[in-house]
C-alpha positions in Angstrom: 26.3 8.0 -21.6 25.1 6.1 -24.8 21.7 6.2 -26.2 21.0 3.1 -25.4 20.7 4.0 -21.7 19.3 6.8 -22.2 16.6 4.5 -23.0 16.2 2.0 -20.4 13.1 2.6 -17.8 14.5 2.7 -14.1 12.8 0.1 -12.3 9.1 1.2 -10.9 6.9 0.4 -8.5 4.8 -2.2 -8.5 1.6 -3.6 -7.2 0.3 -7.1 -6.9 -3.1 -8.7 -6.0 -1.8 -11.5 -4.4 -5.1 -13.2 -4.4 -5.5 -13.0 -8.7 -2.0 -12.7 -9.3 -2.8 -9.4 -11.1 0.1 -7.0 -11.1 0.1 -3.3 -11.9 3.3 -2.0 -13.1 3.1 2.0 -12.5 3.8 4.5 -15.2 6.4 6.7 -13.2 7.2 6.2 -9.4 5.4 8.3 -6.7 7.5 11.3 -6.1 7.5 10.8 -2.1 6.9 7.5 0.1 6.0 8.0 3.9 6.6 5.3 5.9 5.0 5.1 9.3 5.9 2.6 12.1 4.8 3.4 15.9 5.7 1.8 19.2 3.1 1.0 21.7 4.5 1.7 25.4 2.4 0.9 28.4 2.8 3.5 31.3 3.0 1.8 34.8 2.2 3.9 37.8 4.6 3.1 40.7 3.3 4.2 43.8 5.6 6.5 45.0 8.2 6.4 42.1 9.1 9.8 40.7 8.4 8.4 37.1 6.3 6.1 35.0 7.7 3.2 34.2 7.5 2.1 30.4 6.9 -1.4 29.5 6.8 -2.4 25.5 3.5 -3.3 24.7 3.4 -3.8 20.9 4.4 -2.6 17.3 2.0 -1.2 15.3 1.6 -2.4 12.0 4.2 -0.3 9.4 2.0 2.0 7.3 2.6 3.8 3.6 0.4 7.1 3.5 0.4 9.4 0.3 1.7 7.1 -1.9 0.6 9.2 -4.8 0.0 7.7 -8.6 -0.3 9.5 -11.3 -1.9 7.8 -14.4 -2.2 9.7 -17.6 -3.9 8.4 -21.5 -0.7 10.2 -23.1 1.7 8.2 -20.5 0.1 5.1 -21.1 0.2 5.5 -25.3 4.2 5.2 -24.9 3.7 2.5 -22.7 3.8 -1.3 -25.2 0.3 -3.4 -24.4 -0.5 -0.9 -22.2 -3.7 -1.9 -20.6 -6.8 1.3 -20.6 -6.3 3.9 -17.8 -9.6 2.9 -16.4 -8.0 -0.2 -15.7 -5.8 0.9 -13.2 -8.9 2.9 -11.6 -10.5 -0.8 -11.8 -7.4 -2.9 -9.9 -7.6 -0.1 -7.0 -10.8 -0.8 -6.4 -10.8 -4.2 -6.3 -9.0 -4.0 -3.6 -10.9 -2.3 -1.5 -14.1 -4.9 -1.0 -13.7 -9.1 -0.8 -14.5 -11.1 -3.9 -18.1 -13.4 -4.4 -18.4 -15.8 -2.9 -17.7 -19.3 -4.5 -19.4 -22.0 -3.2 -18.9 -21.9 0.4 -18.8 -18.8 2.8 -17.4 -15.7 1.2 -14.1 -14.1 2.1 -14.2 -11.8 4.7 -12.0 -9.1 4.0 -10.6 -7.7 0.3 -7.6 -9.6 -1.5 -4.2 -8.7 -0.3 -1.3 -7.0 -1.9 1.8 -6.6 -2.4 3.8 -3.4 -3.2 7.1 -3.4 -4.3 9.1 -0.3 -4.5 12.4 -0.8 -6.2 15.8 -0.8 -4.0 13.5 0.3 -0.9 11.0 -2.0 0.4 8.9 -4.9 -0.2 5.4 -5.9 2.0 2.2 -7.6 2.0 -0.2 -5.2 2.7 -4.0 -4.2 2.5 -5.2 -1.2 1.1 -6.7 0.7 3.9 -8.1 3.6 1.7 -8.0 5.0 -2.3 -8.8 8.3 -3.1 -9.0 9.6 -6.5 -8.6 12.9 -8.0 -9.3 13.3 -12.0 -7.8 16.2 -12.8 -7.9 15.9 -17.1 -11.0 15.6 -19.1 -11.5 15.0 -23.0 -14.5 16.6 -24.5 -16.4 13.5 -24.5 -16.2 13.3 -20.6 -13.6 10.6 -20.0 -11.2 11.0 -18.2 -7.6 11.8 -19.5 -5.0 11.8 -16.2 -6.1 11.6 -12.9 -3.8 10.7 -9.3 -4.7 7.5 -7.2 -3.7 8.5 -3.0 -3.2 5.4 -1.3 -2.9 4.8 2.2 -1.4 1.2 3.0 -1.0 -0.8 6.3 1.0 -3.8 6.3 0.2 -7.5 6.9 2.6 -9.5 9.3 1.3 -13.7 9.6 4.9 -14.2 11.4 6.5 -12.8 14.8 8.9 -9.8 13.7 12.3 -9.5 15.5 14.8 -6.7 15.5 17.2 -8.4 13.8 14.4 -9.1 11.6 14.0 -5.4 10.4 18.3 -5.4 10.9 18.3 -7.3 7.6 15.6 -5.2 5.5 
């Protein structure tokens, strides 16, 4: 292997605000990804069958729980026009409430986003919770590193097929 590769970043995950256009390009990839999809079955009681017979009700929507980032000062000093780590902290947020209004009614629910995770998966999603842990302090008080926990349920404006989820 040369030096050269050596050098080049894999590809990382990424989040968009698809209503700004604002995209967060994280500092490493989260170690672990759980994807969650779950089947709704209705049980139908036939007198007198020995059984309940299962009719397909629904799909839930696919959810992404502990997608863990970690955003450190010393990580993003490597990192060219690297915005401030507080700015991360910032886009999170902002996507967890709807935007003012703007001359007519205001939105009624927070921006979606996108998250891409390289070779994996893409979706338009909503952030259904943040948590954040600081876990670094400098003297002064701010905050040196500290790990974003998202939980993520997917947005679906189209019918989804099998062959659908077949194709990736």
């Amino acid at each position: 292997m040369t030096l050269d590769l050596a050098r080049i970043r894999p590809p990382r995950c990424t989040l968009v605000n698809l209503t700004s256009g604002e995209e967060l390009v994280c500092l490493a990839n989260p170690t672990e990804l759980t994807e969650t999809i779950a089947v709704n079955w209705n049980r139908v009681a036939v007198p007198g069958l020995s059984h309940q017979v299962l009719q397909f009700g629904s799909t839930n929507n696919r959810q992404l729980t502990g997608v863990e980032l970690y955003f450190d000062r010393f990580l993003l000093a490597e990192e060219p026009q690297a915005p401030d780590l507080l700015t991360f902290r910032n886009f999170l947020l902002a996507l967890t409430v709807p935007l003012a209004a703007a001359g007519g009614a205001p939105p009624a629910a927070p921006p979606r986003m996108l998250f891409v995770w390289p070779q994996l998966l893409t979706m338009e999603c909503v952030v259904a919770s943040v948590e954040l842990r600081y876990q670094r302090f400098a003297l002064d008080g701010s905050v040196l590193a500290y790990t974003a926990a998202l939980e993520l349920e997917e947005i679906l404006d189209v019918r989804v097929t099998s062959e659908d989820r077949r194709k990736g």
